[in-house]
DORO-523768 format. One line per 8 residues: number of its first residue (from 1); their letters; for each residue x, y, z of N, C-alpha, C. Coordinates in steps of 0.05 Angstrom, whole numbers. Layout:
DORO-523768
NUM	a	X Y Z X Y Z X Y Z; ...
//
This chain:
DORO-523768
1	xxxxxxxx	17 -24 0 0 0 0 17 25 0; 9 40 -15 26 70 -24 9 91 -14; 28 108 14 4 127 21 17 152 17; 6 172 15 8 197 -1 -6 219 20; 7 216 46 -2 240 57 26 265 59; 15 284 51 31 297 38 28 328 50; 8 326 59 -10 357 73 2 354 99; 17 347 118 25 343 142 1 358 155
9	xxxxxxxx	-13 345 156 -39 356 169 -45 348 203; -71 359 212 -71 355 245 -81 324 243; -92 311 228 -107 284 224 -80 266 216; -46 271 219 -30 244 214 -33 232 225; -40 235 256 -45 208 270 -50 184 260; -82 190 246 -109 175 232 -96 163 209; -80 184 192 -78 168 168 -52 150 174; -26 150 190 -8 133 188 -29 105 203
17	xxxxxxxx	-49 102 222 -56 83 231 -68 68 208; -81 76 197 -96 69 169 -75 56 154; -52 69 140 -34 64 134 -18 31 141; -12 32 172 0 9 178 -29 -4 176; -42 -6 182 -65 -24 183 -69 -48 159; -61 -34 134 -60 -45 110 -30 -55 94; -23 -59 109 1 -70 109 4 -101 98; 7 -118 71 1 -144 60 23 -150 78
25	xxxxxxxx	24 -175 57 46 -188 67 67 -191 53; 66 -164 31 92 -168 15 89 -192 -5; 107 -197 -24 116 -224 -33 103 -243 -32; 83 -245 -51 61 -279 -59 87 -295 -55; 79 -319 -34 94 -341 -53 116 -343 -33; 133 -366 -33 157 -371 -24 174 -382 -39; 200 -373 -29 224 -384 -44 237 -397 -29; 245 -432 -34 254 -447 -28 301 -440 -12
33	xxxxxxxx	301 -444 9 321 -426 30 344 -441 12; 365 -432 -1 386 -443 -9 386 -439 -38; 382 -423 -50 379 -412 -82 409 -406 -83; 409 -413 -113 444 -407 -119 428 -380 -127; 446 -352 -120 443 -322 -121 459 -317 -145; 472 -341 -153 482 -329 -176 476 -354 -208; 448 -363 -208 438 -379 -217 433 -364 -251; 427 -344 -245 403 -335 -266 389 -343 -281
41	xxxxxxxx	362 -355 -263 343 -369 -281 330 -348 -279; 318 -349 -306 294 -331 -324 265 -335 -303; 270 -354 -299 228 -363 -291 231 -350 -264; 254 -340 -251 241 -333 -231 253 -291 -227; 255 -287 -252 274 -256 -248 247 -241 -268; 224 -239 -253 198 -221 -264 188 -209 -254; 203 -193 -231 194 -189 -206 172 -156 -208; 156 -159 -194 134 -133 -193 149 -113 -186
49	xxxxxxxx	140 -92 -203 147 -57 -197 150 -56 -162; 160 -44 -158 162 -37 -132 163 -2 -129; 144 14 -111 145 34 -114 155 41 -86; 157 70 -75 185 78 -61 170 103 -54; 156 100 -23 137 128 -28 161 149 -20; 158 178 -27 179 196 -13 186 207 5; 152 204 12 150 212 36 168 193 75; 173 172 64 181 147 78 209 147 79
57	xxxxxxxx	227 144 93 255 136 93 266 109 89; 260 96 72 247 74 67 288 59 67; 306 72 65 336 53 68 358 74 66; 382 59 84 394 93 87 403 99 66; 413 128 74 416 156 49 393 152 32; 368 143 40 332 155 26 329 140 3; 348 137 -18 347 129 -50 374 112 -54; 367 91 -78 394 78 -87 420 96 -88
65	xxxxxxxx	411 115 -102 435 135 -106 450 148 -78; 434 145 -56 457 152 -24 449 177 -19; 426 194 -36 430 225 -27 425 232 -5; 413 213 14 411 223 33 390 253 40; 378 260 19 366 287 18 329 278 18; 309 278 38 283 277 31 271 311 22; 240 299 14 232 328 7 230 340 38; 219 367 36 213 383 52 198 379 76
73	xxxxxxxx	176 364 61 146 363 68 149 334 89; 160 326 88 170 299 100 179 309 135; 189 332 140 208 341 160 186 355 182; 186 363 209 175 374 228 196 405 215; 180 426 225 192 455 220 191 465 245; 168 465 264 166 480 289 194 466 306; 195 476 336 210 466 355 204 434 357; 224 423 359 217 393 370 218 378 396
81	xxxxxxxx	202 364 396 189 356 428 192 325 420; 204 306 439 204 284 444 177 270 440; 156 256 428 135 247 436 129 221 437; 153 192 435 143 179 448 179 160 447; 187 141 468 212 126 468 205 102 469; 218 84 461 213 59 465 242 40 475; 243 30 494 261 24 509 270 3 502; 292 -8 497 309 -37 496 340 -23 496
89	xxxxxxxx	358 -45 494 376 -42 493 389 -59 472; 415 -58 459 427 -72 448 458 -58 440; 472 -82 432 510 -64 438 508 -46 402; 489 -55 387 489 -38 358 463 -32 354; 451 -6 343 427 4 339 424 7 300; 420 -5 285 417 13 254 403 42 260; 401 51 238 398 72 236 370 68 225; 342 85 241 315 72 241 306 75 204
97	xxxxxxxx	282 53 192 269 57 170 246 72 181; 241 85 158 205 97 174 194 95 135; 166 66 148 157 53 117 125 52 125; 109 52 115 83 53 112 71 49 149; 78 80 162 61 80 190 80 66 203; 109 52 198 121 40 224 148 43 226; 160 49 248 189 42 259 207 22 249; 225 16 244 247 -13 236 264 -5 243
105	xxxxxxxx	278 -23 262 310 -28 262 318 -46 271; 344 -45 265 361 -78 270 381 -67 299; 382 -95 310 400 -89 333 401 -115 343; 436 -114 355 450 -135 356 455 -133 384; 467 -156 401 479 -161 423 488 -190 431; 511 -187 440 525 -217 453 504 -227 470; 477 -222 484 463 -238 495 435 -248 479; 430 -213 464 399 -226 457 405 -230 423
113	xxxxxxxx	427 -232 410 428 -245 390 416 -218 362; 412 -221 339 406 -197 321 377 -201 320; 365 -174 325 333 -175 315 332 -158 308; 303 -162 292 285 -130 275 265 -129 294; 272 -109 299 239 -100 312 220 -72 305; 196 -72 304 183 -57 291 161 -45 303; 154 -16 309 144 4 318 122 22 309; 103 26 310 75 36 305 94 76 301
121	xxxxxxxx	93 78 286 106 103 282 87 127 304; 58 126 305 49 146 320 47 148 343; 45 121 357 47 118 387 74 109 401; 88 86 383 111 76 394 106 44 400; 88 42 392 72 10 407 92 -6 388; 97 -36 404 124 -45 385 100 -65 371; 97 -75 345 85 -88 338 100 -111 322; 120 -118 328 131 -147 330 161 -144 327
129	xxxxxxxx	169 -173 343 198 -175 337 218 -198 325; 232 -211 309 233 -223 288 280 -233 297; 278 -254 313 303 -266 316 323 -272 290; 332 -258 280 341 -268 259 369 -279 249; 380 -281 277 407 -287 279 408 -294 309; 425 -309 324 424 -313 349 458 -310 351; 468 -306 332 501 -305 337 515 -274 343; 494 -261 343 491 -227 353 519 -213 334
137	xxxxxxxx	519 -226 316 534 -204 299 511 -198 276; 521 -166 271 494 -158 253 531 -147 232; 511 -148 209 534 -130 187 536 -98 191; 547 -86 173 544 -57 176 515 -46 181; 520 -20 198 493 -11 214 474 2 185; 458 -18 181 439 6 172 440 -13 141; 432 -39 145 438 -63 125 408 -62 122; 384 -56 139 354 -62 120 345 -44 98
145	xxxxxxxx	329 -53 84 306 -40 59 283 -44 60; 269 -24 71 242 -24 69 226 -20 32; 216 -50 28 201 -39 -1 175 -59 -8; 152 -43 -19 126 -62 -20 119 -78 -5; 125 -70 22 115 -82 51 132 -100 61; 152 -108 45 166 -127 56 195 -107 65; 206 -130 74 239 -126 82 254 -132 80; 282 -118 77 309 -130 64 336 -127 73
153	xxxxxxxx	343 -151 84 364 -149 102 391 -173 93; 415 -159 102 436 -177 96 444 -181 134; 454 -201 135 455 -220 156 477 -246 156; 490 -245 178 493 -272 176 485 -293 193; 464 -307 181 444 -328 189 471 -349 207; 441 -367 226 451 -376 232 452 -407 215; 445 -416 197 443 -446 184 449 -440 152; 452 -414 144 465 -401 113 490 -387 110
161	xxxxxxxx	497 -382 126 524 -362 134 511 -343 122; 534 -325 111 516 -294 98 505 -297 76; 481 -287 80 464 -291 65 440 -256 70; 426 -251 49 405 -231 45 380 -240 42; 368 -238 65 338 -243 69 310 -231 65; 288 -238 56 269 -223 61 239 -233 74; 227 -207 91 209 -214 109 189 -205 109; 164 -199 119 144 -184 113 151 -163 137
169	xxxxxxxx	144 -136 124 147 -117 137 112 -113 152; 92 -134 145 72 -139 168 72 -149 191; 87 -171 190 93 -192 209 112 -211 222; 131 -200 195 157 -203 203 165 -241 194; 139 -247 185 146 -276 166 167 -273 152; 187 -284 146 210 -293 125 200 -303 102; 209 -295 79 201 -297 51 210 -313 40; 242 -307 26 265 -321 32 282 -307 35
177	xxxxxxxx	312 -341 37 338 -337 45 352 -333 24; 371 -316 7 389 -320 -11 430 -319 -1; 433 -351 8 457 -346 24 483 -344 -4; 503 -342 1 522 -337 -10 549 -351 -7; 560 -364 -17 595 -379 -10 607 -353 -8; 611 -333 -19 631 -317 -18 622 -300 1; 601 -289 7 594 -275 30 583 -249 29; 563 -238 26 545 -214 14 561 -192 33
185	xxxxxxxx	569 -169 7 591 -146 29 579 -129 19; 569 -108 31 550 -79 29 520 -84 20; 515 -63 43 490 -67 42 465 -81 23; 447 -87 22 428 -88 1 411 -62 -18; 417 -56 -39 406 -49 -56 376 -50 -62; 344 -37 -65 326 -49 -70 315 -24 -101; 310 -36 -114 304 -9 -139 273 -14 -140; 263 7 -153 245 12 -165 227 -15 -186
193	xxxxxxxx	250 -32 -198 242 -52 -213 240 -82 -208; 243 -81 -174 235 -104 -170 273 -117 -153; 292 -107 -158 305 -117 -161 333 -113 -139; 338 -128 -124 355 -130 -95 384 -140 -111; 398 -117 -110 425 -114 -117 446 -114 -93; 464 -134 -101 489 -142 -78 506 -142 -91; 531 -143 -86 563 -144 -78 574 -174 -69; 585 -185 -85 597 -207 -69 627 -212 -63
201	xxxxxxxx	640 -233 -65 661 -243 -63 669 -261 -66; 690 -270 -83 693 -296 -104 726 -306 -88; 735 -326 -72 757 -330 -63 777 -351 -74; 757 -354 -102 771 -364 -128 793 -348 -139; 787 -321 -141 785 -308 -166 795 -272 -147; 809 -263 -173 808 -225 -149 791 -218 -181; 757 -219 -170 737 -214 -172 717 -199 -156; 694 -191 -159 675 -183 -145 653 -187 -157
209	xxxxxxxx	633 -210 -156 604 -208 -173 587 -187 -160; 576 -178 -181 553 -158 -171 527 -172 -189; 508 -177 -171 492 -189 -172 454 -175 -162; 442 -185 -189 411 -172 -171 393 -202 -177; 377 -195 -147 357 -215 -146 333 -209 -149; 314 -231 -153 277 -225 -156 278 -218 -125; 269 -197 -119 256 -182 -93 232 -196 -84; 223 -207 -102 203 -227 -93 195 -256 -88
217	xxxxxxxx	229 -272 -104 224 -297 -99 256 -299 -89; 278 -277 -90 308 -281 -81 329 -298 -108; 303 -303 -128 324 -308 -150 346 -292 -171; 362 -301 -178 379 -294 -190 359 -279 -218; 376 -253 -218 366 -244 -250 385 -239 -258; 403 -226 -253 434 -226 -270 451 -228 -249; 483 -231 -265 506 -223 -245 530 -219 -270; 544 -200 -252 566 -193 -267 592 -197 -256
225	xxxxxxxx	623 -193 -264 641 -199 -250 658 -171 -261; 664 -154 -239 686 -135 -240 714 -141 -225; 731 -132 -243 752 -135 -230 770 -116 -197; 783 -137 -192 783 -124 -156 771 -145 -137; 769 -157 -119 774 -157 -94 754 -137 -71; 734 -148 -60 731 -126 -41 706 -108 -51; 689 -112 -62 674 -94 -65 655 -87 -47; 636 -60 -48 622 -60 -25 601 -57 -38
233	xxxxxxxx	588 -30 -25 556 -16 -30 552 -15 -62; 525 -15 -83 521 -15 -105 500 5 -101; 517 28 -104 495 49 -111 494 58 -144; 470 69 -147 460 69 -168 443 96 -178; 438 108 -206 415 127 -210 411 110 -232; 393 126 -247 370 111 -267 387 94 -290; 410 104 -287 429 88 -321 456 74 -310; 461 88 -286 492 86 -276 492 72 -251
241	xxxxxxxx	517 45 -256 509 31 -222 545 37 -217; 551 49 -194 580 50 -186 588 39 -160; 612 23 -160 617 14 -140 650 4 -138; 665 3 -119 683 8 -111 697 -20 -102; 722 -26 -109 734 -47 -107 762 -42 -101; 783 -68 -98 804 -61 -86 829 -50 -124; 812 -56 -140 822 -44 -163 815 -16 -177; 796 5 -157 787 21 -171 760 26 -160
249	xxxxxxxx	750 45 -174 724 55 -180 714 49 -195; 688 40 -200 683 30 -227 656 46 -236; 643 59 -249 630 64 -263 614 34 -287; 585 28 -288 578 7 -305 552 14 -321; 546 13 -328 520 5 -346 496 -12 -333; 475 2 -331 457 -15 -307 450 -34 -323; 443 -26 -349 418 -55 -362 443 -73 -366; 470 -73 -377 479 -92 -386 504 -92 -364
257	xxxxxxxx	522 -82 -347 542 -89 -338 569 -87 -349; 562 -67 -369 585 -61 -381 600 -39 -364; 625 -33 -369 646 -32 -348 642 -1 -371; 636 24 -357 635 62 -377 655 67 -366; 666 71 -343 695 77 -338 703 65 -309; 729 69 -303 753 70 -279 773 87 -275; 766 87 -245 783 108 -238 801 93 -218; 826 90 -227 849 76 -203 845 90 -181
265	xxxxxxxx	837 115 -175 844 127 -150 835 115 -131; 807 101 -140 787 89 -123 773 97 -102; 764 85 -74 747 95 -58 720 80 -52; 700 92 -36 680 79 -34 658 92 -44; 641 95 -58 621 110 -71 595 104 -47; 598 136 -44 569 156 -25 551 163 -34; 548 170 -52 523 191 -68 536 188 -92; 506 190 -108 509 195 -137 490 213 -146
273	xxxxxxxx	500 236 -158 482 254 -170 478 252 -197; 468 269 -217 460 264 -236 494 275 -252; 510 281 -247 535 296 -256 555 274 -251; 559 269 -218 581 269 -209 572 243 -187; 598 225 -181 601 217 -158 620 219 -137; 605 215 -114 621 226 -80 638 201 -77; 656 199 -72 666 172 -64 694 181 -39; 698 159 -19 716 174 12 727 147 5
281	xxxxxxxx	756 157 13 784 129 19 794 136 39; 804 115 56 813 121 78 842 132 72; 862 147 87 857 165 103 845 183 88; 823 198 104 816 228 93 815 240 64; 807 227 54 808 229 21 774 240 13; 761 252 3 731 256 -11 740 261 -38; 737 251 -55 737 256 -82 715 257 -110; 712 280 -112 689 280 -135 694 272 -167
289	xxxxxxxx	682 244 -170 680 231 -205 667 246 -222; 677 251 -246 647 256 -266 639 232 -269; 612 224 -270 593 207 -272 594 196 -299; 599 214 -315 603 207 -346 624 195 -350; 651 200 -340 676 193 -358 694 181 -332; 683 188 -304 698 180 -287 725 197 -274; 731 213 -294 755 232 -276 747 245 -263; 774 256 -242 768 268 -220 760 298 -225
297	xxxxxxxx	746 309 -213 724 332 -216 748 357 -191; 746 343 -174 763 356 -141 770 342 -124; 790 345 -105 806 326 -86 801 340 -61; 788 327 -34 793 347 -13 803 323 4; 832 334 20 836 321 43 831 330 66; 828 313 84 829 336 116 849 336 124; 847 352 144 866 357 162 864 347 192; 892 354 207 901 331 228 892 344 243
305	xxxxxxxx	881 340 262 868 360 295 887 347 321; 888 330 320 911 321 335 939 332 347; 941 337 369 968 344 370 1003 326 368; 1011 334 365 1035 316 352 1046 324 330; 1073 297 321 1086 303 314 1078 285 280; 1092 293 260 1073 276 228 1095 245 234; 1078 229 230 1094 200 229 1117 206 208; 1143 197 215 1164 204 197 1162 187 168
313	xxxxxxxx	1155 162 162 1148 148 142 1111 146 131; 1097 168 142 1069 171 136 1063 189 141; 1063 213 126 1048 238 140 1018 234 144; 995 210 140 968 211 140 971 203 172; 991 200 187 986 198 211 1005 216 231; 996 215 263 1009 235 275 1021 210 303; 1038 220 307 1055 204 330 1049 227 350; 1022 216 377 1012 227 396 1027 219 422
321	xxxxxxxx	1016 234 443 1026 229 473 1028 200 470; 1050 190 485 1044 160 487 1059 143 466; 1063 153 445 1078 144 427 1055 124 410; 1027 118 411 1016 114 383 1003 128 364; 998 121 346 992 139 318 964 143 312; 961 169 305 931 171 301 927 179 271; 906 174 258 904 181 224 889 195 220; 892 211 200 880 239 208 843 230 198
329	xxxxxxxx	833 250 204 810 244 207 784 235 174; 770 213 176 758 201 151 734 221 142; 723 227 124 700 233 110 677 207 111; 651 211 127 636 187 127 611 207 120; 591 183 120 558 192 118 555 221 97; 559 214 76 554 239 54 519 246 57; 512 267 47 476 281 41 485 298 20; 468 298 3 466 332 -9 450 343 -15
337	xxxxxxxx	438 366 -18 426 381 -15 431 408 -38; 411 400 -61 425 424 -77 450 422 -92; 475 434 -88 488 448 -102 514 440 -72; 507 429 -54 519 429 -24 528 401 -25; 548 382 -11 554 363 1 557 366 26; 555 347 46 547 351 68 563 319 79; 585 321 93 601 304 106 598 303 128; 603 278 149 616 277 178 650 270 179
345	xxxxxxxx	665 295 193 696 281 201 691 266 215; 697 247 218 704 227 248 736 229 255; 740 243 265 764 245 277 773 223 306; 804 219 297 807 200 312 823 208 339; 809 229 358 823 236 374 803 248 392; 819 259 419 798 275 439 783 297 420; 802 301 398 786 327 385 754 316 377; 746 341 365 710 339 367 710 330 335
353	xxxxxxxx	681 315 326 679 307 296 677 327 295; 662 336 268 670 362 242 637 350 233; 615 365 219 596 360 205 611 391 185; 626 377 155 639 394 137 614 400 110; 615 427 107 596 429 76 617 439 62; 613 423 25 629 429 12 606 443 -9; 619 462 -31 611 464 -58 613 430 -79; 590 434 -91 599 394 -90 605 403 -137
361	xxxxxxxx	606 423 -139 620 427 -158 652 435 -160; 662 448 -140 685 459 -138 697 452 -114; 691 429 -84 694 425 -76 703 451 -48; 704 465 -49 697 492 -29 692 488 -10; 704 486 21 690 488 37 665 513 42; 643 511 50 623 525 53 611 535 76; 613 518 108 614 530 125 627 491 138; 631 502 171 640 479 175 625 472 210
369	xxxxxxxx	611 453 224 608 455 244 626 445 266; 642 464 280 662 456 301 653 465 326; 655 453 344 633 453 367 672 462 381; 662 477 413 689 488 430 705 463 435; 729 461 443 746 439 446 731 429 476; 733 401 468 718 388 495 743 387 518; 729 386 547 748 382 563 762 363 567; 787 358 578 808 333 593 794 303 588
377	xxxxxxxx	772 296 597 757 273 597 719 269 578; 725 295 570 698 299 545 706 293 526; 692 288 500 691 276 471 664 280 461; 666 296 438 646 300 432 648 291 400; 620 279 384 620 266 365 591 260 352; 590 262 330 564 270 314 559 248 300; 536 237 298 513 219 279 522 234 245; 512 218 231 525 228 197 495 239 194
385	xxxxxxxx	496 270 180 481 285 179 456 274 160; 437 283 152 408 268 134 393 296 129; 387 294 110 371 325 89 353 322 92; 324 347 99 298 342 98 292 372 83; 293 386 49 297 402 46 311 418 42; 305 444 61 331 458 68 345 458 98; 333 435 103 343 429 139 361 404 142; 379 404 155 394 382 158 397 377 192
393	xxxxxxxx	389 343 204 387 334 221 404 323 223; 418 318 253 444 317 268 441 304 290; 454 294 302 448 286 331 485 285 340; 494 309 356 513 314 375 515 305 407; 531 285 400 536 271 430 560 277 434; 566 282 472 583 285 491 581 267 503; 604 262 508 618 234 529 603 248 562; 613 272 562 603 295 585 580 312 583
401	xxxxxxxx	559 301 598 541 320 584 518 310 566; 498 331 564 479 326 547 484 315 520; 472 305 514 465 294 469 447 309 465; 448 318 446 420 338 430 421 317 399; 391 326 389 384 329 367 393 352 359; 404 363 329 399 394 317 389 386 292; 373 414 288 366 420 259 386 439 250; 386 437 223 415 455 212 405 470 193
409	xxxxxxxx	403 493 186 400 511 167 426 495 150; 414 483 115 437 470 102 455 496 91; 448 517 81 452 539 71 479 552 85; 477 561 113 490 572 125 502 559 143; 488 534 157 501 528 177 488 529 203; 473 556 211 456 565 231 439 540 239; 439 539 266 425 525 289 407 533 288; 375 515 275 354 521 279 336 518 307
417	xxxxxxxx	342 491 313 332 477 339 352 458 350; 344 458 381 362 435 387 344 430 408; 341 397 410 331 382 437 344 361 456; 345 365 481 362 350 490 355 321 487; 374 302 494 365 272 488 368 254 515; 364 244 519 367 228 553 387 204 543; 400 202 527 421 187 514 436 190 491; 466 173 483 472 179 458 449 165 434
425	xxxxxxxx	462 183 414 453 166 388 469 146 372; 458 134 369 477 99 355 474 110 333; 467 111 320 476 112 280 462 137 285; 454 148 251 439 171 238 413 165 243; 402 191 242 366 191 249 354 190 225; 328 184 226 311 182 198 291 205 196; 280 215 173 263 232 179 240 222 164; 207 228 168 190 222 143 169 219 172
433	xxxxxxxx	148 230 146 113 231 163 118 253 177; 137 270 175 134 295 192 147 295 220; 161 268 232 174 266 250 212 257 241; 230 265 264 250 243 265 250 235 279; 265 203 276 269 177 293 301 179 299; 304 179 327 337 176 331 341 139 344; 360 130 339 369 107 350 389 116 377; 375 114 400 394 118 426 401 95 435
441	xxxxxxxx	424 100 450 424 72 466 413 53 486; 391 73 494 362 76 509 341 63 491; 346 58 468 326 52 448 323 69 424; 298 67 416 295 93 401 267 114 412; 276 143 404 256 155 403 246 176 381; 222 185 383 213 189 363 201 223 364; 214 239 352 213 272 354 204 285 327; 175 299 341 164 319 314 159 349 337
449	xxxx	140 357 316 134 395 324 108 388 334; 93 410 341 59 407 356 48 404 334; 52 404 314 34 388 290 34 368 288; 44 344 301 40 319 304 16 313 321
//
């Protein structure tokens, strides 16, 4: 069910209840647990349109492409007020889905093993929870896809090893299993056409299959093999799928897999716009592709916050008190917004992260958020920023001290709002239906304006 409330009106309550209410069960049909993922049989790669409301935060960074940017109308504008928490705990939080009226996230722990659990977006009421691993390792934070009621998660099972699953996002039934010998690395992919795109790993071969399955039965519809070792995330816009290996950048051809360009510099691809791609290498590297041809557009590195002295055989690192080495700080969690890029430093030191805006044509810094140097035994450190418009949501945690939510004027920089939090935040917050969802370590909670 595709709902289209769009008026952020005083009646959301009514319509997200309505909303979850009608919730199928996803996916006619089952697919037998143990499918070769890299089969490609025809009879089962026909999979139904899948539509992607916008209003929804439906997988992180919003869209295949990573922008990370929702519309406007999606965001709370007034002050924000806490209005409802839901309490658990776990040692990893994803970063929440918000899909037709409900909450999702994954969370892991050495006792209670990996689950999804899922949340009535207007009240907080948990409306089911779904074991899906008991070996409490979850993959990278922020591995589900919310799409056509169901759900999409990479995991490593406990009777498939890694493998990419799907569930009903009603009830949390399992659809199917699609496990993998080589081992599914970056997230899941879900498009518009039906079709759950992965990343593998071949320990034959310094390969990487990239591979899409029926979203609806987990079968194989194609797969391709790029060269490299290591691939991760498969982000994608309407013609262009790019993705990053231990040989490069690669630029491909969605319908056929043909290889449009490489870039040795390499990296991990963030966003893709309709021009250009964002792609970050460790140390401290952001580098903008043309989308078309693949060369480099602009280079930005950071810089060291650290005090010390430059490693004599590495300047990407600093020889600190104590005598070990710190590297200067990474570019993570890209958004953009416009004409803007929008980074988190994670700096590897007492110093504070960095939430950096660049010109994402000329690479320019544009404003930068540096919070006062924390004290002797404080650390302070930021959630990777998420676009609602012209507002950008944040969540600033202190080791000492309060966590806030902020809203960010993307433009300038300026602090629109800030609310305190009764805990840190585990990953990035979601926005959509007019509220954000933060992942605390308290659980999650759930913050809009008096229009809710």
């Amino acid at each position: 069910m595709v709902m289209s409330d769009r008026r952020l009106s005083p009646s959301r309550r009514q319509l997200l209840a309505l909303g979850a209410a009608g919730i199928g069960f996803g996916a006619t049909g089952k697919y037998i647990v143990g499918a070769d993922p890299l089969g490609g049989d025809e009879s089962v790669c026909e999979p139904r349109e899948r539509l992607f409301d916008p209003d929804d935060w439906s997988m992180p960074g919003y869209d295949p492409a990573g922008t990370g940017h929702a519309p406007a109308r999606t965001a709370p504008t007034g002050s924000l007020h806490q209005q409802w928490h839901a309490d658990f705990r776990g040692d990893r939080i994803s970063q929440p889905l918000i899909s037709a009226g409900r909450v999702v996230v994954a969370t892991s722990g050495s006792h209670s093993g990996e689950q999804i659990r899922t949340y009535d977006l207007t009240a907080g009421e948990k409306q089911w929870t779904a074991i899906v691993s008991k070996n409490g390792i979850m993959g990278e934070v922020g591995d589900l896809v919310a799409s056509g009621g169901d759900l999409f998660h990479r995991t490593q099972t406990d009777t498939h090893g890694m493998a990419v699953m799907s569930l009903s996002l009603g009830d949390g039934e399992q659809h199917w299993v699609a496990p993998s010998d080589g081992g599914v690395y970056g997230r899941p992919i879900v498009t518009e056409r039906g079709r759950v795109w992965i990343s593998d790993r071949d320990g034959n071969t310094d390969e990487s299959p990239i591979t899409s399955l029926s979203a609806d039965t987990g079968g194989a519809c194609s797969s391709w093999r790029i060269d490299g070792s290591g691939a991760g995330t498969v982000l994608m816009r309407e013609d262009l799928i790019s993705v990053g290996t231990a040989k490069g950048l690669f630029g491909l051809d969605r319908e056929t897999g043909e290889e449009q360009w490489r870039a040795e510099t390499g990296g991990s691809p963030s966003v893709i716009t309709r021009d250009r791609v964002f792609a970050t290498r460790h140390p401290g590297y952001l580098r903008a592709y043309s989308a078309d041809s693949g060369d480099i557009d602009w280079t930005v590195e950071s810089e060291h916050y650290a005090d010390g002295e430059l490693h004599p055989e590495n300047d990407y690192f600093k020889i600190v008190e104590g005598g070990s080495s710190i590297a200067r700080p990474n570019y993570r969690d890209l958004a953009v917004a416009g004409e803007l890029l929008l980074a988190r430093e994670r700096v590897y030191s007492r110093h504070a992260d960095r939430i950096t805006v660049f010109d994402t044509a000329t690479g320019d810094e544009m404003w930068q958020r540096d919070p006062p140097a924390a004290e002797a035994d404080d650390r302070i450190w930021y959630t990777g920023p998420i676009v609602a418009g012209e507002s950008a949501f944040v969540c600033e945690n202190r080791r000492e001290g309060d966590s806030s939510l902020l809203r960010i004027d993307v433009s300038s920089g300026e602090t629109l709002d800030t609310v305190e939090m009764d805990a840190h935040a585990m990953a990035a917050p979601a926005v959509g239906r007019g509220a954000v969802v933060v992942p605390r370590r308290d659980g999650i909670a759930c913050y809009a304006d008096d229009r809710w």
